[in-house]
DSSP file (Angstrom, degrees, kcal/mol; ACC not computed):
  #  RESIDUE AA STRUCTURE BP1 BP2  ACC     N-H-->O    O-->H-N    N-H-->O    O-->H-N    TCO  KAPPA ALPHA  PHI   PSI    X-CA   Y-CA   Z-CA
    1    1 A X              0   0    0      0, 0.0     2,-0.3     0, 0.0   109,-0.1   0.000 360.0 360.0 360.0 154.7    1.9  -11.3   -1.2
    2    2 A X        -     0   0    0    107,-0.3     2,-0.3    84,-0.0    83,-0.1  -0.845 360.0-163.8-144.9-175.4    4.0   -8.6   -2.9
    3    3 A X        -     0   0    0     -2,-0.3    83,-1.2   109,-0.1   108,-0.3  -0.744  31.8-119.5-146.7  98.9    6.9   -6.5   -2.4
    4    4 A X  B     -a   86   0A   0    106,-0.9    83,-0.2    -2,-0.3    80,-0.0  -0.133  29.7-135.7 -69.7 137.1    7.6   -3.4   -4.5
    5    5 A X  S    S+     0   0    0     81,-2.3     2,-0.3    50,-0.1    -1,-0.1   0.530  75.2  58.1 -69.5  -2.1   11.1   -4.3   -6.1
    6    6 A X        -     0   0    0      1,-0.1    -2,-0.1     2,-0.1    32,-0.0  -0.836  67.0-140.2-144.4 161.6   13.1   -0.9   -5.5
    7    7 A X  S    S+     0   0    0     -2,-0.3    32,-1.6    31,-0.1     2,-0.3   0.669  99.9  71.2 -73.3 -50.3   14.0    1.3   -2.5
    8    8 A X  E    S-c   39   0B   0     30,-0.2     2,-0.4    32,-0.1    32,-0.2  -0.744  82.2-157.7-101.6 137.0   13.1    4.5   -4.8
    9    9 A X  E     -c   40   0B   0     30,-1.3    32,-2.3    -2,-0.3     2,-0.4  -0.978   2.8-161.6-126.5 111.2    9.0    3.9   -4.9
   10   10 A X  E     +c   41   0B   0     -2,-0.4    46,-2.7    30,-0.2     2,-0.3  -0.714  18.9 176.7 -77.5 132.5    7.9    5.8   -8.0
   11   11 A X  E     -c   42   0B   0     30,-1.0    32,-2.0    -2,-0.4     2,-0.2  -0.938  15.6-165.6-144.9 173.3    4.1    6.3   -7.4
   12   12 A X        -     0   0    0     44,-0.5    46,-0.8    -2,-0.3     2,-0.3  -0.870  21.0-129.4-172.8 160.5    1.2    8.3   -9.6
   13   13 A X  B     -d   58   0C   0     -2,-0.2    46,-0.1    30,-0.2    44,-0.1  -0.960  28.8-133.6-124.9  76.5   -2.4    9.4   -8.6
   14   14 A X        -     0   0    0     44,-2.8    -1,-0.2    -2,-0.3     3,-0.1   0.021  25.4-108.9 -33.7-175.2   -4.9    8.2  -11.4
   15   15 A X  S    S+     0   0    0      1,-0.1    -1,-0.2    45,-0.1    44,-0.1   0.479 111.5  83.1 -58.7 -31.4   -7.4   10.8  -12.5
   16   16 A X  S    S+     0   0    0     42,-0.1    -1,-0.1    44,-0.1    43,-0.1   0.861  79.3  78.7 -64.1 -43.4  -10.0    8.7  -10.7
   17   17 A X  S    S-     0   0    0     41,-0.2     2,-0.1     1,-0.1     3,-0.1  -0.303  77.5-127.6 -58.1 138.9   -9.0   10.5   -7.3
   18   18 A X     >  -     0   0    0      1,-0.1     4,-3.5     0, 0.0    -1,-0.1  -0.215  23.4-101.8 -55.8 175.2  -10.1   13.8   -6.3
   19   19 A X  H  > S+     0   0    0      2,-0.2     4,-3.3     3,-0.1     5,-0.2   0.997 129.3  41.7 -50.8 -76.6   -8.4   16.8   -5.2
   20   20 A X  H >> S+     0   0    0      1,-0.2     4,-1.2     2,-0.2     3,-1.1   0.913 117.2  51.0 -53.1 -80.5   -9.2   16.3   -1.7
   21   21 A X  H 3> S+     0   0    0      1,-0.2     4,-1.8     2,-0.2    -1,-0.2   0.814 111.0  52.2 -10.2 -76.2   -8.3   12.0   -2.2
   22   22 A X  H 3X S+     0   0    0     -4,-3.5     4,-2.0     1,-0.2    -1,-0.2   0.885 105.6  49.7 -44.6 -41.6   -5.0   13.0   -3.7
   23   23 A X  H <X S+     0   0    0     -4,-3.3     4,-5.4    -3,-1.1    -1,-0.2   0.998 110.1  58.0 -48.7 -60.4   -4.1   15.2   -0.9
   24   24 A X  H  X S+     0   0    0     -4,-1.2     4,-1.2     1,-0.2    -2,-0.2   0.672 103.4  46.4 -52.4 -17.0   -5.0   12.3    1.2
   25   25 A X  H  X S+     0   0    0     -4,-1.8     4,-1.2    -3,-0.2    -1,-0.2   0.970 108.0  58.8 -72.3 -58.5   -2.9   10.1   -0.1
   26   26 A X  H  X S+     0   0    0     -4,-2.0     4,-0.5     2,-0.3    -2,-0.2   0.683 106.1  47.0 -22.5 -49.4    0.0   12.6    0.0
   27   27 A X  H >X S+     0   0    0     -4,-5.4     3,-2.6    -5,-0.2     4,-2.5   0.986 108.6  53.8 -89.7 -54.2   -0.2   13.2    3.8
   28   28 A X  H 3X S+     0   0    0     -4,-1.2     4,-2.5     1,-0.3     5,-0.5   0.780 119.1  37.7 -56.8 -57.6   -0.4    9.3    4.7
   29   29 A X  H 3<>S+     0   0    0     -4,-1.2     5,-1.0     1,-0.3    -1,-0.3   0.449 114.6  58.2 -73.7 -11.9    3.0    8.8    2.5
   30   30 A X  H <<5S+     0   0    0     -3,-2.6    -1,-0.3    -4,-0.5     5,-0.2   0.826 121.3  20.3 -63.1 -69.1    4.0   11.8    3.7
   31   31 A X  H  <5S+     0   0    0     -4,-2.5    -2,-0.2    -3,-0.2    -3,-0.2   0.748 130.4  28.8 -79.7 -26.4    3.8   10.7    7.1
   32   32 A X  T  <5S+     0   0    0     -4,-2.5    -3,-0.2    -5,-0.5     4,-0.1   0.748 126.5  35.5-105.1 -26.4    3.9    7.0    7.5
   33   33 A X  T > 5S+     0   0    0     -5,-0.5     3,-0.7     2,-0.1     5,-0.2   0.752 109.6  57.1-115.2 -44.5    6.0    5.9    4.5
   34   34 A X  T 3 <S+     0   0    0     -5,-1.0     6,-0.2     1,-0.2    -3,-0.1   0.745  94.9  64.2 -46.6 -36.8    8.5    8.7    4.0
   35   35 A X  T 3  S+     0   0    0     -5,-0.2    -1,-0.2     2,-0.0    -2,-0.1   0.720 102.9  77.7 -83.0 -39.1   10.2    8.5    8.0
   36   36 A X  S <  S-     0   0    0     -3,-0.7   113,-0.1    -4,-0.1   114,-0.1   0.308 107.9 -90.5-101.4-120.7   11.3    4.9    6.6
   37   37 A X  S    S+     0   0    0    112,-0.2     2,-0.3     2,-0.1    -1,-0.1   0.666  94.2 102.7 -85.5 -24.0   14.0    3.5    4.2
   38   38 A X        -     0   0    0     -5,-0.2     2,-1.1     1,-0.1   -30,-0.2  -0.433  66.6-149.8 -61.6 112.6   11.7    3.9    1.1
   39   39 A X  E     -c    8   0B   0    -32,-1.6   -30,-1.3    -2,-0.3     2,-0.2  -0.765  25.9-154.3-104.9 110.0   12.7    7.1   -0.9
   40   40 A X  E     -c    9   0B   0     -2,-1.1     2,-0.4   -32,-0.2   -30,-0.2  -0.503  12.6-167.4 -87.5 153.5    8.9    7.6   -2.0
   41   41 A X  E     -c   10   0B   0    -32,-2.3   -30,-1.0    -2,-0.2     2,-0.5  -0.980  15.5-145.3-117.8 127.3    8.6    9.6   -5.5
   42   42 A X  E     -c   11   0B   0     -2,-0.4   -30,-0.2   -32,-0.2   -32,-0.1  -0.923  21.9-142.7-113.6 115.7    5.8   11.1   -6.9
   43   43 A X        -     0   0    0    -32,-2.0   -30,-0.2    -2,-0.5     3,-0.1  -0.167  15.0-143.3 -92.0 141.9    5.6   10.9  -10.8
   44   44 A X  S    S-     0   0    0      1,-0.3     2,-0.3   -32,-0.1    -1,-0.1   0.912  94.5  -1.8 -64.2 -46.2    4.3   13.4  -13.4
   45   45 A X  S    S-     0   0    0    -33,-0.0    -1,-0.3    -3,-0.0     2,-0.1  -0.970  81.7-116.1-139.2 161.3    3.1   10.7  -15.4
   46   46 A X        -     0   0    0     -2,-0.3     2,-0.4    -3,-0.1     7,-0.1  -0.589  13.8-144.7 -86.4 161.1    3.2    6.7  -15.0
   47   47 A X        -     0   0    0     -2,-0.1     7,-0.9     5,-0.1     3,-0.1  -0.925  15.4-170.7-105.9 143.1    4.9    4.6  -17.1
   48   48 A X        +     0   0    0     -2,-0.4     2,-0.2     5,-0.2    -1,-0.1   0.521  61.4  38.7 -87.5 -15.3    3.0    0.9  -17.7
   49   49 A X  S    S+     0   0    0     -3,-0.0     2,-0.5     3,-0.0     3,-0.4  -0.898  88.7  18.4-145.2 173.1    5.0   -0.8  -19.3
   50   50 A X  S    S-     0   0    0     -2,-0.2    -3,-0.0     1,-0.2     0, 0.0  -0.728  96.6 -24.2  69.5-108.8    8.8   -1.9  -19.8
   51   51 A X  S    S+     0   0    0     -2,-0.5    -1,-0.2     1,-0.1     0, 0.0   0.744 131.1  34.0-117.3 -30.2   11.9   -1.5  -17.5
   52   52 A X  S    S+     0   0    0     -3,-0.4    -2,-0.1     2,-0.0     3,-0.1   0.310  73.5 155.7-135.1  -3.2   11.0    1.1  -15.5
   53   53 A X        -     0   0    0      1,-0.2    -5,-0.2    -4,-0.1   -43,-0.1  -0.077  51.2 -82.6 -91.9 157.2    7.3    1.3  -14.7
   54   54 A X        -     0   0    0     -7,-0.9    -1,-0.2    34,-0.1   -43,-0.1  -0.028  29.8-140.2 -86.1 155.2    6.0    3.0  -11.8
   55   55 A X  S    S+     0   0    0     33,-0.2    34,-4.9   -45,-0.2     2,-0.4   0.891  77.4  26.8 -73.8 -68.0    5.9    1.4   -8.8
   56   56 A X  E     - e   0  89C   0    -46,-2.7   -44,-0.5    32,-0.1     2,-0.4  -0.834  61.5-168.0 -87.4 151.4    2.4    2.3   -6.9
   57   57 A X  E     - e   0  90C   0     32,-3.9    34,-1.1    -2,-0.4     2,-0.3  -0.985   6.4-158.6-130.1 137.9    0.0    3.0   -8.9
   58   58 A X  E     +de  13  91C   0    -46,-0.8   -44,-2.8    -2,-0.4     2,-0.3  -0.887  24.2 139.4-135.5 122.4   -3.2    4.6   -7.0
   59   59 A X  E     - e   0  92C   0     32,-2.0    34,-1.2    -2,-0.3     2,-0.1  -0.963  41.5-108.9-164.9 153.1   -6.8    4.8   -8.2
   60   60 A X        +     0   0    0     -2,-0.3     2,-0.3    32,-0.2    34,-0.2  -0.290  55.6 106.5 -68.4 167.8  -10.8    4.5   -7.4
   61   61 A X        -     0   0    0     32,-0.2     2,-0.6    -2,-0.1    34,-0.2  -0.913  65.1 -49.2 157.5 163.0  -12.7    1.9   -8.5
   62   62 A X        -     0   0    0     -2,-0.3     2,-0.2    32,-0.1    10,-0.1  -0.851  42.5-136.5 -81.1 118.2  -14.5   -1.2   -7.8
   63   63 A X        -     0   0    0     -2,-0.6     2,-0.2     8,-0.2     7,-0.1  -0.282  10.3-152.8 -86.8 140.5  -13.0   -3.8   -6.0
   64   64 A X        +     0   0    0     -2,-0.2     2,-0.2     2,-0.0     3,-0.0  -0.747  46.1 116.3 -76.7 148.7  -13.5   -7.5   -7.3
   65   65 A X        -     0   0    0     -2,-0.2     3,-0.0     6,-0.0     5,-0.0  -0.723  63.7-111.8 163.0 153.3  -13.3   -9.8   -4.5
   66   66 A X  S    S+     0   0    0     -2,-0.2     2,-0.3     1,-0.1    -2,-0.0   0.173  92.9  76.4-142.6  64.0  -15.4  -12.0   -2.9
   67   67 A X    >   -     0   0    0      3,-0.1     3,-1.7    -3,-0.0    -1,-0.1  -0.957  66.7-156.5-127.1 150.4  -15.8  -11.0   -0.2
   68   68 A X  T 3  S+     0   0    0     -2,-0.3    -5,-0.1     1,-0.3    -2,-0.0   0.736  96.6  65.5 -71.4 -21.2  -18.5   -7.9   -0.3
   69   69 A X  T 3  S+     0   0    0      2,-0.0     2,-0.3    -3,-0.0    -1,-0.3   0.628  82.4 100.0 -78.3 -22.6  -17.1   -6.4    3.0
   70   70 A X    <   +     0   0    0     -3,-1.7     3,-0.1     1,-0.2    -7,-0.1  -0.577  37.5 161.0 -63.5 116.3  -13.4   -5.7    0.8
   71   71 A X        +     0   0    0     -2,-0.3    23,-1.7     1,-0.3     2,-0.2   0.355  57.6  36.9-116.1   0.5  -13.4   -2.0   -0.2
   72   72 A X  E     +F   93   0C   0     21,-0.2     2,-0.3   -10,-0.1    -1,-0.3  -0.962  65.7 158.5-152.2 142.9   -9.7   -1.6   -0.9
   73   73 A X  E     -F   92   0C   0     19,-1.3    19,-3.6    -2,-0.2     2,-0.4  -0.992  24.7-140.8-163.9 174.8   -7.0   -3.5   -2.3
   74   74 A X  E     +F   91   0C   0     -2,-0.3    17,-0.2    17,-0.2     2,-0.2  -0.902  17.5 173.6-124.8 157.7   -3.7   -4.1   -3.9
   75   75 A X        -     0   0    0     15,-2.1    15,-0.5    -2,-0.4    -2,-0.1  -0.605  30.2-116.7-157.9 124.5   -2.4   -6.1   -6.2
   76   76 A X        +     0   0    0     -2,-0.2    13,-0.2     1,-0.1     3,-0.2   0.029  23.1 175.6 -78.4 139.8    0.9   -7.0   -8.4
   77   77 A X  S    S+     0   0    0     11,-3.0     2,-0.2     1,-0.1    -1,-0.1   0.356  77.4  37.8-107.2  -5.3    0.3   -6.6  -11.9
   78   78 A X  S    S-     0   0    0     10,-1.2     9,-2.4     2,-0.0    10,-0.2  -0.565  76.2-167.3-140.0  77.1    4.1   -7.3  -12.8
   79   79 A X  B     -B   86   0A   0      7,-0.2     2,-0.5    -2,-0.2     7,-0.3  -0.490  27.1-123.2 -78.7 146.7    5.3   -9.9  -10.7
   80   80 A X        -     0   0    0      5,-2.3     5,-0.5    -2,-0.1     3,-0.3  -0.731  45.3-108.6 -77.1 112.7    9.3  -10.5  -10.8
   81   81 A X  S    S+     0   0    0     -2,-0.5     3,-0.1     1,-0.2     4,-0.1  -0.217 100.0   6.6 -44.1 132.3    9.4  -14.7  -11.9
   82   82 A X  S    S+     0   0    0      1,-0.2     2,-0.2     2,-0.0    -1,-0.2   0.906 117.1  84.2  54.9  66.0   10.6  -16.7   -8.7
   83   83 A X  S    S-     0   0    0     -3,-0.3    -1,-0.2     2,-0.1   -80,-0.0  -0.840  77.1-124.6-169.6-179.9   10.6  -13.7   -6.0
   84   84 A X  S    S+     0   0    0     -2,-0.2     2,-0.3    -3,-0.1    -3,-0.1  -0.198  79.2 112.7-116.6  10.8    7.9  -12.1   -3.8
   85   85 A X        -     0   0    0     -5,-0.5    -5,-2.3   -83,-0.1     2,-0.4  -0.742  53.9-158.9-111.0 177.9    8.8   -8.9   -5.3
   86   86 A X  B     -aB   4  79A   0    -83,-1.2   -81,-2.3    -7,-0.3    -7,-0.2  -0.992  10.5-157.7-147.5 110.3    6.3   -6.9   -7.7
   87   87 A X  S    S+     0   0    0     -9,-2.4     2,-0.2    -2,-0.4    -8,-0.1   0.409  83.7  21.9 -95.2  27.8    7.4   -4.3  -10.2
   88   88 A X        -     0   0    0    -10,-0.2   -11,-3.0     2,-0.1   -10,-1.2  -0.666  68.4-170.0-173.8 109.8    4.0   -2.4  -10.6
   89   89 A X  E     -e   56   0C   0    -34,-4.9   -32,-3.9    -2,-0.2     2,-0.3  -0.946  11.2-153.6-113.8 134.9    1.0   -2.4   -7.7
   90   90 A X  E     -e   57   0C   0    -15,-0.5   -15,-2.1    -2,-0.5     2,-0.4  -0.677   9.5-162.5 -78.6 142.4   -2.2   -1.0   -8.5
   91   91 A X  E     -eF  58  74C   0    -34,-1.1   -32,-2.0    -2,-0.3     2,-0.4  -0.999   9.7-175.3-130.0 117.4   -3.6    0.0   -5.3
   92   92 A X  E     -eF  59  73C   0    -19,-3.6   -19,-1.3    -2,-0.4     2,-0.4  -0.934   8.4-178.6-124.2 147.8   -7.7    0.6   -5.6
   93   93 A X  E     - F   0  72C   0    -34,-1.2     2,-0.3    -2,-0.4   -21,-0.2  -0.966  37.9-107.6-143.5 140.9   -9.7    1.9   -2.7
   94   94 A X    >   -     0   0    0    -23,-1.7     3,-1.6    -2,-0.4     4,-0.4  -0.559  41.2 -97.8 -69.6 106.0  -13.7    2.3   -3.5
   95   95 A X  T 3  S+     0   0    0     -2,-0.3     2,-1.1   -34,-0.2    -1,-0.2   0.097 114.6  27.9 -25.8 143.2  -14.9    5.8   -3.9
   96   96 A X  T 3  S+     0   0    0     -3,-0.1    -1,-0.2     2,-0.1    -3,-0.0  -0.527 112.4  74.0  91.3 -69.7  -16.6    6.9    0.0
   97   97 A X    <   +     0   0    0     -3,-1.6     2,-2.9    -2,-1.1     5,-0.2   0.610  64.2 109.7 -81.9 -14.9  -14.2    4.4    1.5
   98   98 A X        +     0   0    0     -4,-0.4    -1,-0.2     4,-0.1    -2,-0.1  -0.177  34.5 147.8 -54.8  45.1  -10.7    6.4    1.2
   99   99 A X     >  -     0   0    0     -2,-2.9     4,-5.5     1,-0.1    -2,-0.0  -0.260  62.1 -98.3-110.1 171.6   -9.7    7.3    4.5
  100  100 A X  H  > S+     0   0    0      1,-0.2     4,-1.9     2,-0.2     5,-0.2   0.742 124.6  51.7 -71.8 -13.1   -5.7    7.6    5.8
  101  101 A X  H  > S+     0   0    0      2,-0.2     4,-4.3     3,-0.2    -1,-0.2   0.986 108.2  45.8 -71.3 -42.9   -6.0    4.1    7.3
  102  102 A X  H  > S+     0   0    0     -5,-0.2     4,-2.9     2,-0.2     5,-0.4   0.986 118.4  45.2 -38.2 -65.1   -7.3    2.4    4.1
  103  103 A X  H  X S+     0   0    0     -4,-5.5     4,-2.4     1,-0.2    -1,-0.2   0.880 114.9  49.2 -36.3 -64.0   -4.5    4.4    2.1
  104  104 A X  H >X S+     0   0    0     -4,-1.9     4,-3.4     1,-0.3     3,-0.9   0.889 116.5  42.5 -46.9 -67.9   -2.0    3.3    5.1
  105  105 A X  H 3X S+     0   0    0     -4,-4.3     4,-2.1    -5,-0.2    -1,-0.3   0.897 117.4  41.2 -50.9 -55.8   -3.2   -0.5    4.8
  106  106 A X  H 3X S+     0   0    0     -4,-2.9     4,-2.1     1,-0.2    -1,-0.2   0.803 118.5  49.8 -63.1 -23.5   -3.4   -1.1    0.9
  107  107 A X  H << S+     0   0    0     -4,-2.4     3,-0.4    -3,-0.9     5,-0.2   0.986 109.6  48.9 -71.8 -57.1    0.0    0.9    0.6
  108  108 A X  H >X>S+     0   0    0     -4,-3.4     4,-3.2     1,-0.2     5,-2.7   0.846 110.8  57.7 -59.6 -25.7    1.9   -1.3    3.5
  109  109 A X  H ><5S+     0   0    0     -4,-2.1     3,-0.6    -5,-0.3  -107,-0.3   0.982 106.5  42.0 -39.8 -71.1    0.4   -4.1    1.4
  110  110 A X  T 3<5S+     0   0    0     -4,-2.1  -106,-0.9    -3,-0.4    -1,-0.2   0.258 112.7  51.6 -60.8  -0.5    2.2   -3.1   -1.8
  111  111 A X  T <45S-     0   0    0     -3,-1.4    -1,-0.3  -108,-0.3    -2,-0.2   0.446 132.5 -88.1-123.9 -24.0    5.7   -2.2    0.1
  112  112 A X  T <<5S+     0   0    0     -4,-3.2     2,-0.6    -3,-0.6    -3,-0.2   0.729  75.2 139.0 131.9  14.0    5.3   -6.2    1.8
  113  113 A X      < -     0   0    0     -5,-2.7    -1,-0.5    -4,-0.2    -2,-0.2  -0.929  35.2-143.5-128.0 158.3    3.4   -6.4    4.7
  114  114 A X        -     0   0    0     -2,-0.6     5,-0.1     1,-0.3    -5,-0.0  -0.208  26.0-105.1-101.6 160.2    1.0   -8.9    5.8
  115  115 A X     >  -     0   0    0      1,-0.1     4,-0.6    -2,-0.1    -1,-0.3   0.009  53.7-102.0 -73.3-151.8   -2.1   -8.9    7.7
  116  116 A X  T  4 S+     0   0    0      2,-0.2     7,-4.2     1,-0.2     9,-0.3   0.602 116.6  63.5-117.0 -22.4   -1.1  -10.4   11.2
  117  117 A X  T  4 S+     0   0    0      5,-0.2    -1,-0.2     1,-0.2     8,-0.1   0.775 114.9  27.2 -67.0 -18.3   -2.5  -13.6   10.4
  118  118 A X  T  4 S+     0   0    0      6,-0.2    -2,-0.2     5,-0.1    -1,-0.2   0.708 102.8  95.5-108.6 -14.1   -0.5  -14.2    7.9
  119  119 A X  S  < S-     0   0    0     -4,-0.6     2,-0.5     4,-0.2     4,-0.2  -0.211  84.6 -94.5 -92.8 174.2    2.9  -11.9    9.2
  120  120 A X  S    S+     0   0    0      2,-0.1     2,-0.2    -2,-0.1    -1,-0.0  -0.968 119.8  54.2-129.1 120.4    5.9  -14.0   11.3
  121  121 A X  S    S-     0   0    0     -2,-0.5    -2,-0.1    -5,-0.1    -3,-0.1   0.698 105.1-130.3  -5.7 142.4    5.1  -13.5   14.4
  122  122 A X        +     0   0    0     -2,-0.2     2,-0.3    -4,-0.1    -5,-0.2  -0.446  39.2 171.0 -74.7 137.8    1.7  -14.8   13.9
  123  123 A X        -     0   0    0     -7,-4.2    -4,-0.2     1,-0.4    -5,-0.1  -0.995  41.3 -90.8-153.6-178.2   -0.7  -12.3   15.5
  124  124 A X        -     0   0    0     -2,-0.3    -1,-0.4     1,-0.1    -6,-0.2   0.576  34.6-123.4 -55.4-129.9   -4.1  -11.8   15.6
  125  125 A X  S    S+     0   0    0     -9,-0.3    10,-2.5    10,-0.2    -1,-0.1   0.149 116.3  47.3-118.4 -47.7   -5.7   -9.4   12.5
  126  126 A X  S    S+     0   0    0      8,-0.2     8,-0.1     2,-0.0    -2,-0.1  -0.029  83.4 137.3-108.5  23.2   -7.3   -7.1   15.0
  127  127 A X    >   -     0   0    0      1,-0.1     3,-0.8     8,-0.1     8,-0.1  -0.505  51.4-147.5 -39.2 136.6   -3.8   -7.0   16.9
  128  128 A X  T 3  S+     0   0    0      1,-0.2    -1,-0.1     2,-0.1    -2,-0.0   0.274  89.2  67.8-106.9  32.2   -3.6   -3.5   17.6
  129  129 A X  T 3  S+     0   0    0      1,-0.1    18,-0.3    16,-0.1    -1,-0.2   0.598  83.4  70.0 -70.4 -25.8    0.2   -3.7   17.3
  130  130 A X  S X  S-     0   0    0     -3,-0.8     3,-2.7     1,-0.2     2,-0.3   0.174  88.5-169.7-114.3  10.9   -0.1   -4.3   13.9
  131  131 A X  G >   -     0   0    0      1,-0.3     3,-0.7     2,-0.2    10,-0.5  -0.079  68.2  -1.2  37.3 -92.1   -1.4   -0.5   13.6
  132  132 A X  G 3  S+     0   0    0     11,-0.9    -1,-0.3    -2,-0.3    12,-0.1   0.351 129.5  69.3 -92.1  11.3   -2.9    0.6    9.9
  133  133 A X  G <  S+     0   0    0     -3,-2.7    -2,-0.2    10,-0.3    -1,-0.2   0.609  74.0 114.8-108.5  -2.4   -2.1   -3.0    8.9
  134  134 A X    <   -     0   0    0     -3,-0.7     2,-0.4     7,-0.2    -8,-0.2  -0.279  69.3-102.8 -61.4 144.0   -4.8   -4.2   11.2
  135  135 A X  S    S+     0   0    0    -10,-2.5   -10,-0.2     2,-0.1     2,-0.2  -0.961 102.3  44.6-128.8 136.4   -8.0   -6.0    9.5
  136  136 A X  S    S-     0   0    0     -2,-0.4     3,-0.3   -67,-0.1   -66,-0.0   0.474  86.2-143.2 -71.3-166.5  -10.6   -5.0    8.9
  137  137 A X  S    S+     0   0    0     -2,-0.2    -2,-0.1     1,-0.2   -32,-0.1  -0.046  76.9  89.6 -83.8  32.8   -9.2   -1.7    7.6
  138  138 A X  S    S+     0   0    0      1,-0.3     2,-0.3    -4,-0.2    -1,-0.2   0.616  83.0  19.0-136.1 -19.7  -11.7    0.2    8.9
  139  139 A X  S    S+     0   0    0     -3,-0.3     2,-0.4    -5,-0.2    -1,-0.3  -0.929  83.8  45.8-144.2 167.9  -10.9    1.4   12.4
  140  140 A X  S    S+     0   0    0     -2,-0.3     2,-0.6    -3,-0.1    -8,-0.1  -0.697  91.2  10.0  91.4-133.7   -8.1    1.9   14.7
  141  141 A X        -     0   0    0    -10,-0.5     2,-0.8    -2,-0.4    -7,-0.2  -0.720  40.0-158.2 -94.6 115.3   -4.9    3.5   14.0
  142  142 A X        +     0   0    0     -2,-0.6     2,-0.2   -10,-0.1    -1,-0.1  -0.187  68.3  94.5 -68.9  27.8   -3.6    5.5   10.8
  143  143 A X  S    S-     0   0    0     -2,-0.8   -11,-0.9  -111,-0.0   -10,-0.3  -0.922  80.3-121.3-155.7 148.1    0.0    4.9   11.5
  144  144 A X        -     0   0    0     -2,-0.2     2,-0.4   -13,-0.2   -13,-0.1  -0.519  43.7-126.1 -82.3 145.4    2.4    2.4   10.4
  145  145 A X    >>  -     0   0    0    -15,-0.3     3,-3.7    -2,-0.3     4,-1.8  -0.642  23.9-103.1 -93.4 152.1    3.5    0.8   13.9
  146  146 A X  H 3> S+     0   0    0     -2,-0.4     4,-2.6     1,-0.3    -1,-0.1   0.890 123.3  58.0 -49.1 -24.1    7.5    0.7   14.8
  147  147 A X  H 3> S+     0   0    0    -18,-0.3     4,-0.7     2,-0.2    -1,-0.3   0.778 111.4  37.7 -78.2 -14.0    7.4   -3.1   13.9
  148  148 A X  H <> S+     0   0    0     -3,-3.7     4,-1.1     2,-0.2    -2,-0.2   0.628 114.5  56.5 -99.5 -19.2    6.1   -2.5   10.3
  149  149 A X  H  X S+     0   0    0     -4,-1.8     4,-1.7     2,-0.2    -2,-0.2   0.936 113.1  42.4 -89.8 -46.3    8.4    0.6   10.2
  150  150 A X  H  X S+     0   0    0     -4,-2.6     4,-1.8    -5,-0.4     5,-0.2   0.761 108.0  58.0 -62.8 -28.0   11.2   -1.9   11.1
  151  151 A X  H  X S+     0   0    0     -4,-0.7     4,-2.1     2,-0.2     5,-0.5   0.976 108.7  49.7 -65.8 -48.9   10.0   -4.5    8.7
  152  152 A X  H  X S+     0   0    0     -4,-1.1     4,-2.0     1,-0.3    -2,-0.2   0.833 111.4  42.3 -12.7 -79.1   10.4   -1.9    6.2
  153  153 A X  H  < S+     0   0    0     -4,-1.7    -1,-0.3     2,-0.2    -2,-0.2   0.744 111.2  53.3 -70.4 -34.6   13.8   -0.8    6.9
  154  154 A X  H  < S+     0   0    0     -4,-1.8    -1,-0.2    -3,-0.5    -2,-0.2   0.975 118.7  42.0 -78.2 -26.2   15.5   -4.5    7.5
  155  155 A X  H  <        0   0    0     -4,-2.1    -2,-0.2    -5,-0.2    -1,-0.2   0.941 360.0 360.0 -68.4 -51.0   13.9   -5.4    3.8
  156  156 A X     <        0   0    0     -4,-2.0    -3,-0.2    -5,-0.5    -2,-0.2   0.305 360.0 360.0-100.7 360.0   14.9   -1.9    2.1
């Protein structure tokens, strides 16, 4: 698990995205991430490295994993020593596969929430409570649900 380390969420849009992608990303952060305590930022350019570097970082690709079914994921590339929190997540979602739920899921990853199996209260994966944070990623609901908008806000 990871946690983005700051309140203020610096983010940037590889090249790898389209037009159209990048828009999508825009309206899910727009819409799902913006309404809670996270004041999200969108950067001219990223930084990688040093004190300051940006916080999501968003791109196509292939995901490594094994399991073949996986088409998007996040993951800390700069973890803060003896914390859950993460000062830079790469977020990658598999060209085709980029829809606002994906975005929604890999993003709520990267801000600290868990699939339902794993979250306190235990719930199922295909809870549908658990709203874009439901697994797989692939259906249901494009919206963070008021209990992930609350985890949000009690963390941040």
């Amino acid at each position: 698990m990871c946690q983005t380390d700051n309140r203020v969420v610096g983010m940037y849009r590889q090249g790898s995205l389209s037009s159209a992608q990048k828009t999508r990303v825009d309206s899910v952060i727009d819409a799902q991430y913006s309404p809670t305590d996270l004041v999200m930022k969108w950067e001219s350019s990223p930084s990688y490295h040093g004190s300051a570097e940006t916080d999501f970082i968003y791109q196509i690709g292939t995901v490594v994993h094994g399991d073949d079914e996986v088409v998007g994921r996040a993951w800390c590339d700069d973890p803060i020593e003896v914390s859950v929190k993460c000062d830079q997540t790469y977020i990658r979602i598999e060209n085709g596969y980029v829809t606002k739920k994906r975005i929604c899921h890999e993003s709520g990853h990267a801000a600290g929430l868990l699939h339902g199996s794993n979250a306190v209260p235990r719930l199922s994966n295909r809870d549908n409570r658990l709203g874009c944070m439901e697994t797989p990623s692939d259906g249901g609901s494009e919206s963070l649900k008021d209990n992930n908008r609350d985890n949000i806000n009690s963390v941040y």
